[in-house]
N, C-alpha and C positions, 0 to 999 in steps of 0.2 A: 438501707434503701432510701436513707434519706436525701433531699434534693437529686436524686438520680432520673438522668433522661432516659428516654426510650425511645426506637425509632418506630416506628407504625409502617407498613407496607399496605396503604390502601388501593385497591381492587376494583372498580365501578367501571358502572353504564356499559355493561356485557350481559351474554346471555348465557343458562347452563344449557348442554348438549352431550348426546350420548355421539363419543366417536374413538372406540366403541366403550371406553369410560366415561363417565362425568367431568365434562370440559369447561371451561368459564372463556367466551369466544368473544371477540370484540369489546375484550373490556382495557379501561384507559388506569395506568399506576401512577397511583403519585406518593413520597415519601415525607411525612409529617415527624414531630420531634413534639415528645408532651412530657411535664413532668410526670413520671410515674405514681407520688404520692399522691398527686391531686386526679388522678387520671377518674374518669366515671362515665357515668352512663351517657350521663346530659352531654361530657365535652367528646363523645362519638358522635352524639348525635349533631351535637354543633360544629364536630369535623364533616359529617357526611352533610350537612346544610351550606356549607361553605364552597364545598365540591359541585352544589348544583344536586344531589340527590334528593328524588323526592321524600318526605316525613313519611309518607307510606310505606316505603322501604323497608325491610326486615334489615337489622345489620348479624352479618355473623361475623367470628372469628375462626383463625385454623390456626393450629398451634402450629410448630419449627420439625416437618417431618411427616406432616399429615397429610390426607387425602380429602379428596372431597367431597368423597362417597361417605365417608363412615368417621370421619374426626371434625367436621363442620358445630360450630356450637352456639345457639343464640342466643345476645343479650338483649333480655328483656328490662334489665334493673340492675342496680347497683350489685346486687349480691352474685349476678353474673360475672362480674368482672372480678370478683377475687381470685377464681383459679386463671383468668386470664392474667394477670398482674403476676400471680406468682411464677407463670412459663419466663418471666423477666426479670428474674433474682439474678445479680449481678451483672443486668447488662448484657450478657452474652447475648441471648437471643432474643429476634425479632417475632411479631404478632402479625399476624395478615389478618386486616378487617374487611370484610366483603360484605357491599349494599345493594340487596337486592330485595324482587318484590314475589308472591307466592306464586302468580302467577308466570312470572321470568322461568321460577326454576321449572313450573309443569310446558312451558313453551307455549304458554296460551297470550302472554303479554305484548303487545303490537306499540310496544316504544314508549308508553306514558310513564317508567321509570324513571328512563332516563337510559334503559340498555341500548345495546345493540340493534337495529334491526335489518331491512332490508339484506342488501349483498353482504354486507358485515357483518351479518349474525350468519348465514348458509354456510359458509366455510364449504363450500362444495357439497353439502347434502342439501336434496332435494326437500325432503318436507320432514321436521320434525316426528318422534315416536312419541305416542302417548304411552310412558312408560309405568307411571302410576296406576293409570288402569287395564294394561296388560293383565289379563286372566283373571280378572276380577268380577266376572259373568258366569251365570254357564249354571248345570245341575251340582258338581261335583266343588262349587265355590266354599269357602269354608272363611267362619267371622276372623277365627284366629289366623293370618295370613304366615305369622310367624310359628305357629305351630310345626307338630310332626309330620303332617301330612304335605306331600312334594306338593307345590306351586305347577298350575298348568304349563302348557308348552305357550311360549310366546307367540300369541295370535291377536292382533291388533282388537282394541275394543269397538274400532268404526270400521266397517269394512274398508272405508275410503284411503284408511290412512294407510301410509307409504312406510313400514320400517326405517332408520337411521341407520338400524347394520345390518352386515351378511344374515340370511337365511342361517339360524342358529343348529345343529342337531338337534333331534329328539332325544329329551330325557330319558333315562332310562332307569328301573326301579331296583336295578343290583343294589343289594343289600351293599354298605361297606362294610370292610373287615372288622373295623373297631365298632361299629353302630348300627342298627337295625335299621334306622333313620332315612329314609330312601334322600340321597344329594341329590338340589337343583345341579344343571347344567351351569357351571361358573363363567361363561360366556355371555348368559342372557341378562342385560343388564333387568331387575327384579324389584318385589316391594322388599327385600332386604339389603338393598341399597342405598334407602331413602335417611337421608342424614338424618339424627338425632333432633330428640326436641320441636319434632313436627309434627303437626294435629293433623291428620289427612281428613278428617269427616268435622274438624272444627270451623266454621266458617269463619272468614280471616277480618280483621276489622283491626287494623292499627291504632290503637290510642294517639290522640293529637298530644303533641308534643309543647309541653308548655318551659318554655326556654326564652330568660331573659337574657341571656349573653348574645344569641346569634337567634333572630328571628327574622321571618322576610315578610316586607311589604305584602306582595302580590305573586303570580304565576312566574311574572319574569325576573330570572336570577337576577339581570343585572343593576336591580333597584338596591340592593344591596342589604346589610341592616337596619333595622329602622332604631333611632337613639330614643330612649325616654323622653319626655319631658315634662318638666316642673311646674305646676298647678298653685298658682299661688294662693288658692282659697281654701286649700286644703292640706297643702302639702307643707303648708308654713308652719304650722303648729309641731310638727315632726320632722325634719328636715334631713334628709337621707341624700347624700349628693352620690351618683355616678357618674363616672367618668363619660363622659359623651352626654352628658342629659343637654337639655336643648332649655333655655329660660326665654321667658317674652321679652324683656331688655334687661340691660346694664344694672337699672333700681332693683329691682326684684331679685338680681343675681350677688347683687352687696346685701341686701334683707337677708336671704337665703346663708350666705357667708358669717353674716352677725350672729345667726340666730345657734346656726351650726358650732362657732367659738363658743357662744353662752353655753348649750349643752356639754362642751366639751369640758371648761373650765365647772360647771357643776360636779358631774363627774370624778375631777380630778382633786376638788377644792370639796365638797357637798353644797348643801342649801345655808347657806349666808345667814339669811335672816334666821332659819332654825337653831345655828349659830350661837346667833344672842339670847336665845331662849334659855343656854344654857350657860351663862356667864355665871348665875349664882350659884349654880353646884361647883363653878370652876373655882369662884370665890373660896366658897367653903374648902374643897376639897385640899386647897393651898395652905389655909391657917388651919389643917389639920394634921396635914404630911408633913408640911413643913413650918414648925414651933416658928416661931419669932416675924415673921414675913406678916408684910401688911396689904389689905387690897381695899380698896372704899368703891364701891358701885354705884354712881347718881343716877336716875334716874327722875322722868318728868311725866305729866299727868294735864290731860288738856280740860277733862273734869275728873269730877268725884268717880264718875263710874266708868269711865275709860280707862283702858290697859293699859300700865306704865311703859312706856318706851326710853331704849337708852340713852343718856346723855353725855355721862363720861366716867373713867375707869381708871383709878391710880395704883399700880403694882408696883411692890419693892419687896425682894425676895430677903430672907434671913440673912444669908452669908453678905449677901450687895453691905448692908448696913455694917455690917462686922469687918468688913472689909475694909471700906469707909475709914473707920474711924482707927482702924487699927493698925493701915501700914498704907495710907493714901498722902497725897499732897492735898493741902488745905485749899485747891484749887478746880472750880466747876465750872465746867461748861456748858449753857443751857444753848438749845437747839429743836427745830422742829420740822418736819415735814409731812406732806400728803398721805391719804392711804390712798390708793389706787383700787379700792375692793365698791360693790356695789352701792353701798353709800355711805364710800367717803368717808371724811373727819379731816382729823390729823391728829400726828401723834408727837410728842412734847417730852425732850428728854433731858438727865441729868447725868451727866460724864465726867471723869475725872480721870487722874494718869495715878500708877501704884509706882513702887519703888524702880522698875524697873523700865519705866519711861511707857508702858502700854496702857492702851484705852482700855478701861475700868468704870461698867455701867456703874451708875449707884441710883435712878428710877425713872422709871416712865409713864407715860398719863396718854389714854385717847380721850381726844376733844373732839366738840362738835367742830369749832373753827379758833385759827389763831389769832385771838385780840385780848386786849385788857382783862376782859374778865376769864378767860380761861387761863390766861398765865397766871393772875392772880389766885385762880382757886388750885394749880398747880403749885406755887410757892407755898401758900400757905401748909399743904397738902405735907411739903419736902421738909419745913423746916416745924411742925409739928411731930414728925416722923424720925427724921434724923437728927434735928435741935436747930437751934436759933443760929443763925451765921453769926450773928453779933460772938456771939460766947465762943462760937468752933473759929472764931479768925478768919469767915472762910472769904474767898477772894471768886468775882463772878466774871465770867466772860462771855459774851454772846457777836452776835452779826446786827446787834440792835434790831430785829426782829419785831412785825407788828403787836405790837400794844406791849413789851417787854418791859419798853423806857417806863413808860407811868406807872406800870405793875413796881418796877423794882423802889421807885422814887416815896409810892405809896406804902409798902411794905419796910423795905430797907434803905432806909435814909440815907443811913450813916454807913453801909457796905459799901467797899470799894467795889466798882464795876468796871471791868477794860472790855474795850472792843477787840475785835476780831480782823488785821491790818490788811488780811488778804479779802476778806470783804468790801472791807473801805476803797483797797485799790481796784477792783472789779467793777465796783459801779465809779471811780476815780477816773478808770483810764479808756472809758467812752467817748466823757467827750475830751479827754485832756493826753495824748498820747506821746508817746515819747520817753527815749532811755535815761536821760538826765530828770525827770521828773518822776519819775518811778523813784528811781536813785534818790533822790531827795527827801520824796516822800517817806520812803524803809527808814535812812538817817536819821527824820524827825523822830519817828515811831521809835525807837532803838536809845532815845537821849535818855540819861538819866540823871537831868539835872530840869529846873523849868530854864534855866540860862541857856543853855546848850537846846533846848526846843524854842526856844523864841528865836533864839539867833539862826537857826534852820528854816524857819517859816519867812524869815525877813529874807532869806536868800529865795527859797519859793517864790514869795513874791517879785521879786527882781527879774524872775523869769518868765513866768507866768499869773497875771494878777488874778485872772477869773479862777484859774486851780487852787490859788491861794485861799481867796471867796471860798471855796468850795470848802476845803479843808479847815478853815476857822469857824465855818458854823458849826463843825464838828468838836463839842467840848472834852479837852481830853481830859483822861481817867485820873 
């Protein structure tokens, strides 16, 4: 039954009438499509609101084969509609919903439904039967109407009132064959006619209808729904957007849109800062599961008695190091960028290539920001951890990266440092553009001789003096 449609054969703004059965007379059909899973009480109700019917309205349904008299059934609530849903197992058949009010079906209602009236409800009969209180008077009246004892002869409860049908025969009290039970006359329409699930002696009072999808302004249909809308002093804190909701302007409707992302990335991510709270169990839990792996946690302190907050975090996992040293080229590349999370940092990495030409982390460190002193407490961090470049041979490569150069100058004197050529040329070919100096530039970079790079840069220059500029303040490795 899942995603399966259904068609609805709704029924409205008619009246019932004995002629000489229970007739539904001047009423208007219209055919609606709902999914069946989601089907309920509220989205009847929000079909019959749509229609123009008024919320006082009773809605019934008639199942595929029924009558009006004796198979009519009302939904009051959700659990109404489960044996309506089920008449719709596989689709075959159709549901007829019929919106009417109590007074429509006794013939007491004079149009404020929304039925029929006038010439359009008469269908050629003069004046309505009061059929419910048909013989519901008198000495010989009995509480049980449904009882054993026959029902009087149809004689109107007002003298005034006019019959709907022929003058009925008199009953008569022949026992039947099978039953002692004396039978009404099945001509007279009777109070055993009177559909199911109706209170006759309960005074009718409709429950107001509490429906956000489909609500109406006022009396007149054609004001249409009325849309939510968005309260900034209240509604910001919790931010629940519907589709149609109506905001005061544009600001409040991007506030609204912010605030809605944050809960959602919460959600998806948790609480950030909660997070950090637990960096130290994360710590621990690492040099416990995994033997040889190192993690250092700094933290800062504004006083003695203030809560420590984070500062920076260096991890390097067991295998990273074993790896490293065991089937890597003597060569790393340092690198850093943004975190994008509620605040910030950056994060500061060390990378190398394994036998088989692929990126091969070997550690990484969140900083507060990238300058001198965080690179510096990263290097020291690396070659405390993995050993000294001096002794491992090892050979550094970066994008010359803020505060890198003095970090490395300060630290590692004597390690060899190369740049990164595709960085040099990105910020090269701004302002200096052109095939032949591209061309040139790779050339230089590529010599391996200082002869064959001088004589490169002396042609640079021949072409271009200010690229030249550019490229000589740049000290090669």
């Amino acid at each position: 039954m899942a995603n399966e449609e259904v068609k609805l054969e709704v029924h409205y703004g008619g009246t019932f009438l004995w002629n000489p059965r229970l007739e539904y007379f001047g009423r208007k059909v219209e055919i609606v499509c709902r999914d069946l899973d989601r089907l309920s009480y509220f989205e009847i109700k929000g079909i019959c609101v749509e229609l123009g019917i008024d919320e006082s309205c009773r809605v019934h349904y008639l199942g595929p084969g029924g009558n009006f008299e004796q198979d009519l059934r009302l939904i009051e609530d959700d659990k109404d509609m489960v044996p309506m849903c089920k008449l719709n197992v596989g689709g075959s058949r159709d549901t007829i919903i019929l919106g009417w009010c109590r007074s429509c079906y006794r013939g007491w209602c004079k149009g404020w439904c929304g039925a029929a009236t006038g010439d359009d409800a008469s269908v050629g009969i003069e004046e309505e039967f009061d059929w419910l209180n048909e013989g519901l008077e008198g000495e010989d009246f009995a509480d049980d109407i449904f009882g054993e004892s026959s029902p009087p002869h149809n004689v109107p409860s007002d003298p005034n009132t006019v019959p709907t049908t022929d003058t009925p025969q008199p009953t008569t009290n022949t026992p039947h064959p099978n039953n002692n039970t004396p039978q009404p006359n099945t001509d007279t329409p009777g109070p055993s006619n009177v559909p199911p699930n109706i209170d006759l002696d309960e005074e009718w009072a409709e429950p107001a209808l509490e429906n956000d999808i489909a609500s109406v302004d006022g009396s007149d249909d054609e004001q249409g729904p009325r849309n939510l809308e968005f309260n900034e002093r209240t509604d910001m804190e919790n931010v629940r957007l519907v589709v149609g909701m109506k905001f005061p302007n544009s600001k409040v409707f991007r506030q609204a849109l912010r605030e809605s992302r944050k809960a959602a990335r919460g959600l998806n991510t948790g609480n950030e800062k909660a997070q950090y709270g637990l960096l130290r169990d994360y710590a621990e839990m690492i040099r416990r599961t995994d033997v040889g792996s190192k993690v250092i946690l700094q933290t800062e302190m504004e006083n003695e008695n203030a809560e420590p907050k984070f500062k920076r975090m260096y991890i390097r996992y067991n295998a990273q190091k074993v790896g490293f040293l065991g089937g890597c080229r003597p060569f790393v590349g340092l690198d850093g960028c943004h975190l994008k999370g509620r605040f910030g940092g950056q994060l500061l990495s060390a990378t190398t290539k394994d036998g088989n030409d692929n990126i091969f982390p070997v550690a990484m460190a969140v900083v507060e920001q990238e300058n001198k002193d965080s690179w510096t407490w990263f290097l020291e961090q690396f070659a405390d951890d993995i050993g000294r470049p001096e002794e491992l041979n090892l050979v550094f490569i970066s994008d010359r990266q803020k505060g890198l150069l003095p970090a490395m100058e300060t630290l590692f004197p004597t390690v060899e440092h190369r740049y990164c050529v595709k960085h040099i040329y990105n910020n090269f070919k701004i302002n200096h553009k052109g095939m032949e100096l591209k061309s040139v530039l790779w050339r230089c970079a590529g010599t391996t001789s200082v002869r064959e790079f001088e004589r490169g840069m002396e042609h640079l220059k021949s072409l271009d003096k200010e690229a030249w500029k550019y490229l000589a303040d740049i000290e090669p490795a």
